[in-house]
N, C-alpha and C positions, 0 to 999 in steps of 0.2 A: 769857391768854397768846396763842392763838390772834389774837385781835384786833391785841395789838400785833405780833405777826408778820405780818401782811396790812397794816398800816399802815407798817412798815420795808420789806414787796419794794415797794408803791405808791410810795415814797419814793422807794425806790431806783431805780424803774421812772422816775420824773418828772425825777431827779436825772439819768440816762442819758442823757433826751430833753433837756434843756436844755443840759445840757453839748456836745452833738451839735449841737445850732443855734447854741450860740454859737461853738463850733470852726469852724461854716460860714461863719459872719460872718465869723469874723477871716481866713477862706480865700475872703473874694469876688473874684470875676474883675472883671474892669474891666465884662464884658456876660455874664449866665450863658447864655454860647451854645456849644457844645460844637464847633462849627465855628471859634472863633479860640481861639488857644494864648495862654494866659495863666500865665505860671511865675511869677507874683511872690508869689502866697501871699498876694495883699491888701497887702503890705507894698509900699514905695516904694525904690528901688536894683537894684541888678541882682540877675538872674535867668538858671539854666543849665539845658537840659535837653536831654539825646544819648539820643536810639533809633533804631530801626528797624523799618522795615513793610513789608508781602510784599505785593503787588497782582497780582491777576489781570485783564489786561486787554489793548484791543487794540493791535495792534503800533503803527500810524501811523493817524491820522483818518482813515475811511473803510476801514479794514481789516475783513478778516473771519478775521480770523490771530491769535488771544490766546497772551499765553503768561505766565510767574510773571516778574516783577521783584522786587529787595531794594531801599529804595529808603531813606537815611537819615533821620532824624526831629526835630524838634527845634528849641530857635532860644538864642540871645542876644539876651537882652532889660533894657532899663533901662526902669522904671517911673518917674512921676514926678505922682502926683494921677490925675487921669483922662487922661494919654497913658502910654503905651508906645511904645519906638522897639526894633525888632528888626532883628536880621540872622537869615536862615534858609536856607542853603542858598543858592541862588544869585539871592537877592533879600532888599533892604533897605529900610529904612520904616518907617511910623509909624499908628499909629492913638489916634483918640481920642474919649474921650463926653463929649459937648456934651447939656448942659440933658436930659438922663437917656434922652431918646429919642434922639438922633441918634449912631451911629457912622459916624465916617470914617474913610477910610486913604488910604493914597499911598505908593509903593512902588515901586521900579526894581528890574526881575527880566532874566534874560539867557533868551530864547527857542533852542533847543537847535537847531531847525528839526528837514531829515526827509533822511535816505540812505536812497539805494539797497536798503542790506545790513538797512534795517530790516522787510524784507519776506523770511521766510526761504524764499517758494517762489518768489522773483523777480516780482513782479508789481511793484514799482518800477524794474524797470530798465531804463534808459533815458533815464529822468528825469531824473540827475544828484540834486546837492543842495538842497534849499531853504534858503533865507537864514538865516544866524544875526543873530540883533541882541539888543539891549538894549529893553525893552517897561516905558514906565510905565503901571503902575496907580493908577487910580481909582475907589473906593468907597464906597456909603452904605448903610445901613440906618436906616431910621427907623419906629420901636416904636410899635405904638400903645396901650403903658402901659410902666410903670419897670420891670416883671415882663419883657419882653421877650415874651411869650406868641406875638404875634404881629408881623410887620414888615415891610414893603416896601425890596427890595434894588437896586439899582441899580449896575453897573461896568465902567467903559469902558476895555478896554487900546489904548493907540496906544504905534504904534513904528514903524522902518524897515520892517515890512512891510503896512504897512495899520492900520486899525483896526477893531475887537473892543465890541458893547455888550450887557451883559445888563441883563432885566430882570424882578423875578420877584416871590413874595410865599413868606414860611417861616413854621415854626408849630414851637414848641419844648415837648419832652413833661418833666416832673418839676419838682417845685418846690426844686430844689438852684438853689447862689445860686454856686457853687464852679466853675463853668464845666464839670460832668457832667451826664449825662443823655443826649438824645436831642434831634433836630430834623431836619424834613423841608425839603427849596426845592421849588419849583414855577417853573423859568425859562423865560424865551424870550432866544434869543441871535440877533443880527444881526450882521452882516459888512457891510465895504465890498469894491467888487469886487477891490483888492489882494490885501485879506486872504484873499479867496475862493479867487482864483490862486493863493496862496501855496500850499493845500492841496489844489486839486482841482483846479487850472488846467490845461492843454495847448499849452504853444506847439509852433506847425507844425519848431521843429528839435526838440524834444523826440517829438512825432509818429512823426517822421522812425524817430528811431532805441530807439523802444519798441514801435513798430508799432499803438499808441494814438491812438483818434482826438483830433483837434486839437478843445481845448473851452475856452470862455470863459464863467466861470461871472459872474451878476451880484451885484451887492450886493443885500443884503435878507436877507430871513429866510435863518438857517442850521440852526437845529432847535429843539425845544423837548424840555426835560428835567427830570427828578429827581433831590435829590443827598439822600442820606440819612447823618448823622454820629452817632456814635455816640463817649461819652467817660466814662470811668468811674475812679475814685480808688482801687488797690486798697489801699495804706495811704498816707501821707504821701511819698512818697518815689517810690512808682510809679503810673505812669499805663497803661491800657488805652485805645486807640481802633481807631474803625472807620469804613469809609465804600462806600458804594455809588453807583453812579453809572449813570444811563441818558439818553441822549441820541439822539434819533431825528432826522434827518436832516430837510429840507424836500426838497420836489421836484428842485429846480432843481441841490441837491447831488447829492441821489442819481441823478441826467442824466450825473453825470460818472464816467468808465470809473474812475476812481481809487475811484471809492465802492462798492468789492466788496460791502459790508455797509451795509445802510440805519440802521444807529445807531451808535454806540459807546459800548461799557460798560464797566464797572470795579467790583472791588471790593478791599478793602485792610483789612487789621488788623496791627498793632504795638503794639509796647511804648517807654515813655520814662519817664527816670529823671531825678529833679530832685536837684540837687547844693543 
């Protein structure tokens, strides 16, 4: 009796774990990377998901001013084999996996730019506003296995105010195929001298009337950083995420009176629920 009661909880124990992996299969993300949002559930057609996430972090680039923001969560998404086309907040696009290692995307997002009033002890004023526009994205990752484990990332933003290039290597922790777990970047970001001015620039009327000295920053390196994600299932229906973020300045940024603080950090966790 005993025997066959060790051989029914084994049973049941093996019957739990396979049912568990095949649940995961039929829930594969398009790339199990817990840094792209993936709401199709593995299935093809659209896909809904609205939350919210609290970030701690600093006011404007080059700030040394943090403070809490609510910020909304979530996207519209149609799947279709290995693309997805999303809209999320205030950028839209697509990504997809080619030949099992290669993810791309491409995306048009609206840059919010930077006010005066986003600096609550007045250390922007003076400055006036930076440019709003519209900024396409370009991105790659390519895996050097079908597991994603590991990958080299690449992403260029250009727009009306210059252009934006990363480039880095990530390493993803847990073997879920469901697009949860864990995963670290290691980047280096470069700027063209637009983009540079865009955030740390000083023109001589802006000088004028901030009492900042006049500074023209060049293109090149603009920092090098860690972004750490974090993405967990807690039943079918709700999602947990997180994310940390540090970014350390290069010299030539931190030369400029706008750069109170030699990095900029962040960190952020929320909830999202799939319809």
């Amino acid at each position: 009796m005993k025997k066959l009661t060790a051989l029914l909880f084994i049973s049941l124990i093996l019957s739990g774990l396979v049912h568990s992996a095949l649940a995961q299969e039929d829930n594969r993300a398009l790339v199990p990377l817990p840094s792209v949002d993936d709401f199709s559930r593995g299935h093809d057609g659209w896909s809904f998901g609205l939350g919210l996430g609290i970030e701690y972090e600093t006011a404007y680039e080059g700030s040394d001013e943090f403070g809490v923001e609510a910020e909304p969560a979530g996207a519209v998404q149609w799947r279709s084999g290995d693309d997805i086309f999303f809209w999320a907040g205030e950028a839209a696009g697509w990504r997809g996996l080619r030949a099992d290692h290669w993810l791309l995307e491409a995306s048009l997002g609206f840059d919010e730019g930077r006010a005066e009033s986003d600096s609550d002890d007045g250390r922007l004023n003076g400055l006036g506003e930076t440019g709003e526009g519209v900024e396409l994205v370009l991105q790659a990752r390519r895996a050097f296995d079908a597991d994603w484990r590991y990958w080299l990332v690449g992403r260029v933003v250009t727009g009306e105010n210059g252009h934006l290039g990363l480039f880095g290597v990530g390493r993803r922790f847990g073997a879920q195929t469901d697009g949860s777990g864990s995963e670290i970047n290691l980047v280096a970001v470069f700027h063209d001298s637009e983009f540079a001015n865009k955030d740390f620039g000083i023109t001589a009327e802006q000088s004028v009337a901030s009492g900042l000295a006049q500074t023209n920053v060049s293109g090149g390196l603009r920092s090098v950083g860690l972004n750490y994600n974090y993405r967990h299932w807690i039943n079918p229906n709700w999602q947990i995420f997180g994310e940390a973020l540090y970014e350390h300045f290069s010299s030539d940024v931190r030369a400029s009176p706008i750069a109170r603080g030699n990095y900029e950090a962040e960190i952020g966790i929320g909830f999202i629920y799939l319809f």
